[in-house]
C-alpha positions in Angstrom: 99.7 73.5 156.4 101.7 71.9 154.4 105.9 72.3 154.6 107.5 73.3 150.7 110.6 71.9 152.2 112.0 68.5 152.9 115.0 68.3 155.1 117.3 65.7 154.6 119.7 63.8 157.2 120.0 65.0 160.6 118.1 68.4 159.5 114.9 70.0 161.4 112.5 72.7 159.7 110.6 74.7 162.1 109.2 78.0 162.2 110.0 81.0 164.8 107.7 81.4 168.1 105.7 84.3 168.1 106.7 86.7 170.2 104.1 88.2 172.5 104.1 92.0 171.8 101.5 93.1 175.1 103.1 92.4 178.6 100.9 90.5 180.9 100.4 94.4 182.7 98.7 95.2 179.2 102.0 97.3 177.7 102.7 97.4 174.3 105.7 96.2 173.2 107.8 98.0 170.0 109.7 95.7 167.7 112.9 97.1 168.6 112.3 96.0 172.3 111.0 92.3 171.8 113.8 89.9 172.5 115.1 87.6 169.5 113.1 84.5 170.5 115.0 81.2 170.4 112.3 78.9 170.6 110.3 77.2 167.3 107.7 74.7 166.3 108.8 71.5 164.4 107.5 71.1 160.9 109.5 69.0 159.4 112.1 66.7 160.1 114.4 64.7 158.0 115.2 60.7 158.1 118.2 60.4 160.6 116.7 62.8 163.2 115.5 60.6 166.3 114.6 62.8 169.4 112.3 65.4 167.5 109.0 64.9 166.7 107.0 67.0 164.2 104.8 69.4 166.4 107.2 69.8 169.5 108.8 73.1 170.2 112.3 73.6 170.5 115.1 75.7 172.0 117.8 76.2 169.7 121.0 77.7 169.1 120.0 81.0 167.5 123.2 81.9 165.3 123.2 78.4 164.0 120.5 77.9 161.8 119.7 78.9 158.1 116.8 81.3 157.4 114.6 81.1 154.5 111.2 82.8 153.1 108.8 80.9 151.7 105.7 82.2 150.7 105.5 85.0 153.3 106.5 82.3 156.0 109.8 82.2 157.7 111.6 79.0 158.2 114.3 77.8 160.0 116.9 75.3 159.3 118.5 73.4 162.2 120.7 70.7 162.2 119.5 67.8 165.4 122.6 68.4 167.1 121.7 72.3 167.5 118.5 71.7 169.1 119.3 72.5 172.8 116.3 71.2 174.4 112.3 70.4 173.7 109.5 72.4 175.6 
């Protein structure tokens, strides 16, 4: 899949984890139930960024980041220093 976007600097494009919606019991989850999920995968990453490699997931600081749609995909916008840790 290929990333529309290109960050620049320190900048990190990922898209959102997604969010189990059955418990491991085999429950249904609603939406309005499911936690807001702070983790994403790296797409992108821009020059200056040097602990972040495309591919990794990350925990990151959720009211930090900018949101934008791209072709029906949600992606995320996080500046390096914002990233909180790698899983």
């Amino acid at each position: 899949m290929s990333v529309p976007l290109k960050p620049l600097a320190d900048r990190v494009v990922a898209v959102k984890d997604e969010i189990k919606s059955k418990t491991a019991t085999g429950f249904y989850l609603p939406e309005s139930a499911k936690e807001k999920s702070s983790l994403a995968v790296v797409k992108a990453i821009g020059p200056d960024v040097k602990n972040i490699k495309v591919g990794e997931k990350i925990v990151y600081k959720e009211y930090s980041t900018t949101e934008l749609k791209i072709d029906g995909t949600e992606y995320l916008i996080v500046k390096e220093e914002d990233v909180l840790a790698t899983v």
